[in-house]
N, C-alpha and C positions, 0 to 999 in steps of 0.2 A: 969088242969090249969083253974082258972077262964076266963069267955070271957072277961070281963073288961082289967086284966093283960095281954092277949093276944092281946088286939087292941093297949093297951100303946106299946108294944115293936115292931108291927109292925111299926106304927107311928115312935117309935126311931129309928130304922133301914131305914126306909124310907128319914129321916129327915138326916141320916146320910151320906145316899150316894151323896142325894143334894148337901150337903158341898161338899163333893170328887171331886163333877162333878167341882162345882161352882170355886176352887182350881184349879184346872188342865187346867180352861178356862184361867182362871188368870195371870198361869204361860206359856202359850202357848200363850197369846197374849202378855204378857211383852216381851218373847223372839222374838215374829215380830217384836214390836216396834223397840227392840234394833238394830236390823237391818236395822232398814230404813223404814220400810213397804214395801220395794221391795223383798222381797223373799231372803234377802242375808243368807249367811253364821250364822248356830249358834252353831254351834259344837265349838271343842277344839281350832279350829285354826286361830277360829275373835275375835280380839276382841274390848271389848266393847268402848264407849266412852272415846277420848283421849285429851279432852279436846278441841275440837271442837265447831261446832257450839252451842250454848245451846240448853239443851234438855227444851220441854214447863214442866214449873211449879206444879208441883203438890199441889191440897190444900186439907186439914185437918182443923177437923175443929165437932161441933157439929151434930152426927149424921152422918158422913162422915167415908169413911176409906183411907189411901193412894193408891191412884192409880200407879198401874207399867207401865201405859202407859208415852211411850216417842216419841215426832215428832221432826222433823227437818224439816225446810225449803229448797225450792228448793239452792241448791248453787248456790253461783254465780261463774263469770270466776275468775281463779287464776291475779292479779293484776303483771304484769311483763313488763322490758322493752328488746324489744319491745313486746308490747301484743301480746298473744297468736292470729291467726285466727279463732279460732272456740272450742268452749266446748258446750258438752250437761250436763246440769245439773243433778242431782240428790240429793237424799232424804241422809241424813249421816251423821256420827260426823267428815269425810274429815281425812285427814292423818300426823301427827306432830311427829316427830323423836323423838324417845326415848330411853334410853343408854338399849342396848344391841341389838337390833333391827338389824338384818343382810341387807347386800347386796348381793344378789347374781345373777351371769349371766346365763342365757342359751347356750353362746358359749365361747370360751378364748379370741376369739378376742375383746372379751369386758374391760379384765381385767381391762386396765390402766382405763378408763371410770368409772368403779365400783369404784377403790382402790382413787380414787379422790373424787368421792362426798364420798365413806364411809368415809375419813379424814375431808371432808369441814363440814358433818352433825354428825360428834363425834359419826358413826357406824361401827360395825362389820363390813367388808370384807371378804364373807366365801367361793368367787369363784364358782365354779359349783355344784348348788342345783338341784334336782327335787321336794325335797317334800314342805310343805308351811307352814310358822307358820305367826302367829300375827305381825304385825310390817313389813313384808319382804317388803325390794325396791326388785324385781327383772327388769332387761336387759334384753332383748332379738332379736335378728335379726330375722326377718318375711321376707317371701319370696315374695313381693307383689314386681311384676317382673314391670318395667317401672316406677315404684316411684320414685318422687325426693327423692335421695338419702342424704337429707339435711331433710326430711320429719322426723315424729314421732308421736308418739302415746301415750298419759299416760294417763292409768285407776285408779281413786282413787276408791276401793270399799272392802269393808267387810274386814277395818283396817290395808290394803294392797298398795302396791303402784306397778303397773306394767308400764314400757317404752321397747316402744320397735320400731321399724325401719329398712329398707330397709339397711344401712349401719350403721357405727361406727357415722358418724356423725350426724345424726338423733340421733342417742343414744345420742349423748352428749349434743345437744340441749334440749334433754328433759329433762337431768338431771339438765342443767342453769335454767326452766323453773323450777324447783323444786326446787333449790337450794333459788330462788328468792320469790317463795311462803311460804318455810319453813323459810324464813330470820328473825331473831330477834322474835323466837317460835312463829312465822307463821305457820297456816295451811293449808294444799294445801287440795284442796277442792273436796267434792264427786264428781265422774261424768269421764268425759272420754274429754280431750283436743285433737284434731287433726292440727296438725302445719307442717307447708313449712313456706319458705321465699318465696318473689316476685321474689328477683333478685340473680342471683349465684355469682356475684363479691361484696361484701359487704368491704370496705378497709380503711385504714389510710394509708396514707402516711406520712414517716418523713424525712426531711432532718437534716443529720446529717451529712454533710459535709461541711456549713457555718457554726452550731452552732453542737460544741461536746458534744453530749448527751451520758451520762454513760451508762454503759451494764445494773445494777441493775436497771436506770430510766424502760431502752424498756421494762425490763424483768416486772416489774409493769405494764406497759402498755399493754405487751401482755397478764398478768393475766384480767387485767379488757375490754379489749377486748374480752377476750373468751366466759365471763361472758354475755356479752353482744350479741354474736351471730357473732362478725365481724369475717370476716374466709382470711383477706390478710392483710398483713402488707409490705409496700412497702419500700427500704429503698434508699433513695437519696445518695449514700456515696462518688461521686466524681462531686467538682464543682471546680471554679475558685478558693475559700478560702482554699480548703483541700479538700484531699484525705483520707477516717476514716477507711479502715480495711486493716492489714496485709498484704501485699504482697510477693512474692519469687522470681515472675519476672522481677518485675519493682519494689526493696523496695524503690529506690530510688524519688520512686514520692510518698510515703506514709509521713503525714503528724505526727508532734509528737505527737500528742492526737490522738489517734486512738484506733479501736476494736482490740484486735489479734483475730488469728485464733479461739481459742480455748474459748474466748466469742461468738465470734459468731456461734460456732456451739452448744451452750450452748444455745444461743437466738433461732436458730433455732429449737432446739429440745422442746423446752416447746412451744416454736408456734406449731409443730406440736401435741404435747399431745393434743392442744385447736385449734385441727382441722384449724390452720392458714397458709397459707401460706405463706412464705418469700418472696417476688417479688421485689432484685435486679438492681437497675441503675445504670450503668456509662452512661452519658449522653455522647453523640458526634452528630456532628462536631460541637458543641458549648461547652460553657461551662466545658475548658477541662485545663486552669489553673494553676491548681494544678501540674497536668503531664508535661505541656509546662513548668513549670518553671523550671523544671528538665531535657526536650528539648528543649532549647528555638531555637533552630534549626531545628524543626518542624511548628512551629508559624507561624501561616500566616500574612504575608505584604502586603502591597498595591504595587500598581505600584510607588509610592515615598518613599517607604522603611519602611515606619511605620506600625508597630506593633498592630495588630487587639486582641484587649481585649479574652481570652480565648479561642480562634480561631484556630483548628487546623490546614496545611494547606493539603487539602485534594488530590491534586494533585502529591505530594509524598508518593511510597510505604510502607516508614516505618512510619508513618503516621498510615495505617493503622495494620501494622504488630506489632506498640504497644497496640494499640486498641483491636484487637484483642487475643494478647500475655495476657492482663488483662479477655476477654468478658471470654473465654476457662479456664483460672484459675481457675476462680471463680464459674465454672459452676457444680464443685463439693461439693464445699462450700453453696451453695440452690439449694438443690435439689426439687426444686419446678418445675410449670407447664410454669405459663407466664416469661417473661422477658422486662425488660420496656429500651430502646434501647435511650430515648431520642428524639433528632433528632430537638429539638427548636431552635430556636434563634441563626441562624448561621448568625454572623457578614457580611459578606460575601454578603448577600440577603437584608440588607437596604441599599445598598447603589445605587442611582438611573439608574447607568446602572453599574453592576457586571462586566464583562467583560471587561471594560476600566478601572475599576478601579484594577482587580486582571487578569492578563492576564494571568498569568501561568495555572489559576484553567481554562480560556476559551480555553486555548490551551489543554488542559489535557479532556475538555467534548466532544471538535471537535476530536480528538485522538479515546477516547473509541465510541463514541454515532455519528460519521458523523459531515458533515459541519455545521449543522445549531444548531447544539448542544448547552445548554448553562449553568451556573454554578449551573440555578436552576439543571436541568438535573443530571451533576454530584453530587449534593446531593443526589439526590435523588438516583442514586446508589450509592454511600454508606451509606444510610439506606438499601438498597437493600442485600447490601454483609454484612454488621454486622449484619441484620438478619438473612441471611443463617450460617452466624457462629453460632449463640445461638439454630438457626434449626437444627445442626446436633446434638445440642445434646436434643434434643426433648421436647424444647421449643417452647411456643408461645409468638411471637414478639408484643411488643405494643411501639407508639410511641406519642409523642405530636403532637396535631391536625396542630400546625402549620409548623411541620417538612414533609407535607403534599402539596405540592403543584400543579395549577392550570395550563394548557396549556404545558407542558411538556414531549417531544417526550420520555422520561423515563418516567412510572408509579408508584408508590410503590404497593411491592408487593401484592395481595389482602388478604393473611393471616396477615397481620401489622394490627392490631387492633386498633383504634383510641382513647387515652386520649384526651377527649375533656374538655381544660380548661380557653379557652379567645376566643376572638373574635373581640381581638384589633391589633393583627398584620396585617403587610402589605400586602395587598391581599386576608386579611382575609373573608370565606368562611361561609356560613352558617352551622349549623347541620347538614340539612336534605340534602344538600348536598353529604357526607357522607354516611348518610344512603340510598339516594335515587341508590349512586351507589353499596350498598347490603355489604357493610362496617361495623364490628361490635363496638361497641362505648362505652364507660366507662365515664359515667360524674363527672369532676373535678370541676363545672360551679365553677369560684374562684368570681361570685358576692356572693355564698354562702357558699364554701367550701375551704377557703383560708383563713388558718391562720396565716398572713404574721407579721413575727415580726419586732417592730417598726412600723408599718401601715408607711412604706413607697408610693410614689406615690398616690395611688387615693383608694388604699386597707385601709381598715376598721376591725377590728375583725368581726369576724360572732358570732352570738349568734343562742343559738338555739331554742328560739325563731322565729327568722326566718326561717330557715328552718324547723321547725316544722308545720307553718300556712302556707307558701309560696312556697315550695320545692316539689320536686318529680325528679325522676331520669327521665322525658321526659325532664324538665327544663334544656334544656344543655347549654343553652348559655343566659342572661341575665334574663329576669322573666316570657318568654313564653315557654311555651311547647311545642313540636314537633308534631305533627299530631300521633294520637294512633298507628296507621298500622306500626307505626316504634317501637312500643314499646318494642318485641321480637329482635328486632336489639339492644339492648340497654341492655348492661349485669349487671350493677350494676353503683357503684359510689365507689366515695373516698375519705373523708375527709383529705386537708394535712395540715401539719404546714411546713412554711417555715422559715429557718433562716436569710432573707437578713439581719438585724440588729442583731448579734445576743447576744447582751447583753443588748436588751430593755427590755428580760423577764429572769428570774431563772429559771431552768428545776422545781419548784416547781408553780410556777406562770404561766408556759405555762401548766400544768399537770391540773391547775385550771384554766385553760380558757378555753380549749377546753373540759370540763368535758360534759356541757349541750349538745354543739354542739356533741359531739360524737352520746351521748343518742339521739337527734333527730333525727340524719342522720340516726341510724340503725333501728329508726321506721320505717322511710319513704323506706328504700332500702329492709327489709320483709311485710311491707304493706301501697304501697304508697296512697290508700284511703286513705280520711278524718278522721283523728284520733277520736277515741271516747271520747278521755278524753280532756279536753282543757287544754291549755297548762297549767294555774295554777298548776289544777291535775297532770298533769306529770308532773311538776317539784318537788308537793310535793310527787309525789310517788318515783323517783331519790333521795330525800332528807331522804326517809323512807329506802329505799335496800340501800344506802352508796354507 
């Protein structure tokens, strides 16, 4: 062979492998990029961009060739109400649901949790996987022993989505957290979110015993609640106007607009799917109405005969053996944890000396409690014994703050739990009061949490507005706060709607007034800091999730 012909084809071969190498650089840093530049997944089971963040631009062009490289900026936090506490960001095209994409858990007790978001995000439900493809939401319970069990964990990474939590309910928070990212082909974003709530009681109250609220309204109510992170729904169902659910004991003090049974264990059961609890009142010795009209041989008089508005009279047995004959009923029908007992605005106690004006109830406290006894006294044992009834069946008692009184050789008992909601009745007691005596407290503060229909008296609708910029669950009684050191005393809070008027609103016009105030309260009760977003932003981000 000529030497000339031998250096060309060294030289071609040479020039050839360059190519090879040049190639293979190409394709090995296309595949980093497409990962994030974090080292993720590039095998069969990520994959690639789903239409996430943009990938940067590539230009072509004279002398140029297309580049395979792709970046993403750091993500930011998922936008949700209430916001999330904490995400670390990361490099990725984040995670956006696509038809065929599975769900699947790590344990069974996940099911109902999976088989919900895969309906709400139009995915497969494939139950217990181990292996891993493109697209997977998987569930999981983590053994992370002394976590808030309301806690959770989701990883967006290498086109995957993982939640997982100390309980079922962590799980399910973190699927609302996703649900709320993926909303209207949202993408939930790279990185890794860590969430708890502040407070454990997060609640709406509704009365449905001055205004008759349909089963399908709650039943809306509880969906957008669960969405939302509230985990109690309180239900007011026996006042002076009506009596709203089924009874077998007493039908005869059920009103004709009512729940039956068989709604309400319907209402029940979807609160519990969305982790809510059902939290039950019949209120006594006040506001009992409904019942007396069907006793009215119960009803408490005065020493001139007259007939005390809602008033039970508590100095008689069967008094209490109807009270109780409903508290035991029902105590199958919510099968929940608290029980809210009432215990306000007993007639009986404005008047300026009780005793002279109701002597049977003062003969009835010197009787149980000695001489010097007096009608407060008696109240206050019977919050005492309608709590031990709802105790036997392993309930926790809660009462209103002013069924609660002051200088009383009777105590209530220290497990009653305090609804703390005015600060305008008679002898009315501060917060810290309260808590200074190691009492735990649920703030109702109705200057912000009270949505009283008709704005009768001196009540105004709340906006959430204000409780957005002005609120926090220390705030228990007009616009100041409670000293920190009580804050752990302090289990949550409870937005209510009240029905004193109740045909000043439609159940479609009360559903739209308390919409913002909802969304705010449950900022403030999972992170009562300073909100990031001002409220503008939160309202349009409310107005973005629907």
């Amino acid at each position: 062979m000529p030497a000339k012909q031998g250096k060309q084809r060294q030289v071609l071969v040479v020039a050839m492998a360059v190519a090879l190498v040049v190639v293979a650089a190409g394709v090995s840093l296309g595949l980093w990029a497409a990962s994030g530049g974090e080292g993720g997944a590039t095998g069969p089971e990520a994959r690639a961009s789903r239409g996430g963040a943009a990938a940067a631009p590539t230009t072509t062009g004279p002398g140029t060739s297309p580049s395979p490289t792709r970046s993403y900026p750091l993500s930011e936090a998922p936008r949700t109400i209430p916001a999330v506490r904490d995400h670390t960001p990361a490099r990725g095209p984040g995670w956006r649901p696509e038809k065929g994409d599975r769900v699947v858990v790590d344990d069974p007790a996940l099911a109902d949790e999976g088989r919900l978001i895969a309906g709400e995000l139009g995915l497969s439900y494939q139950g217990e996987k181990s292996d891993k493809r493109a697209g997977d939401l998987r569930l999981g319970l983590n053994e992370d022993e002394g976590a808030n069990p309301e806690s959770y964990v989701m990883t967006v990474r290498d086109g995957r989505v993982e939640i997982s939590g100390p309980a079922e309910a962590g799980v399910f928070y973190g699927t609302r957290t996703l649900k709320q990212a993926a909303h209207d082909g949202g993408t939930a974003p790279e990185g890794v979110v860590r969430d708890e709530p502040a407070k454990p009681q997060r609640g709406f109250m509704l009365d449905i015993a001055r205004k008759n609220f349909t089963a399908g309204w709650i039943e809306d109510r509880i969906r957008e609640l669960g969405d939302l992170k509230f985990n109690q729904l309180g239900l007011h169902f026996s006042d002076d106007q009506g009596f709203r659910i089924e009874s077998v004991s007493h039908p005869e003090v059920v009103s004709e607009q009512h729940l039956t049974k068989a709604q309400v264990r319907k209402i029940v059961d979807l609160a519990k799917s969305r982790h809510i609890t059902v939290v039950p009142e019949i209120d006594s010795p006040g506001h009992l109405g409904a019942v007396l009209d069907a006793h009215p041989d119960l009803q408490l008089r005065s020493a001139q005969g007259s007939a005390v508005q809602g008033a039970i009279d508590i100095s008689k047995s069967e008094s209490a053996d109807i009270v109780d004959d409903l508290l035991n009923e029902y105590a199958d029908l919510f099968p929940g944890g608290p029980w809210h007992l009432g215990g306000d605005e007993y007639q009986a106690l404005t008047r300026s000396n009780p005793e002279a004006s109701f002597p049977q109830l003062a003969a009835a406290a010197r009787e149980q409690y000695g001489s010097g006894a007096t009608v407060a006294d008696l109240t206050t044992g019977w919050l005492n014994d309608r709590a031990a009834t709802v105790r036997k069946h392993q309930r926790t008692p809660r009462a209103w703050n002013d069924g609660f009184f002051r200088g009383t050789s009777v105590e209530a008992a220290k497990d009653i739990q305090v609804a703390y909601w005015t600060g305008k009745e008679i002898g009315a007691r501060q917060p810290a009061e309260y808590l200074s005596a190691g009492r735990k407290v649920i703030n109702y503060n109705d200057e912000f949490l009270y949505y009283v229909l008709g704005e009768p008296q001196t009540f105004v609708y709340p906006t959430g507005q204000r409780i957005y910029e002005q609120w926090t669950p220390r705030v228990l009684r007009g616009t100041t706060a409670v000293p920190e050191r009580y804050d752990g005393q302090i289990l949550g809070g409870s937005f209510a709607v009240w029905g004193d008027r109740p045909n000043a609103q439609t159940q479609d016009q009360v559903a739209a007034g308390i919409r913002m105030p909802l969304r705010a309260t449950v900022q403030k009760l999972w992170n009562p800091d300073r909100p990031e977003l001002s409220w503008t932003e939160f309202r349009a981000l409310a107005d973005r999730l629907g």
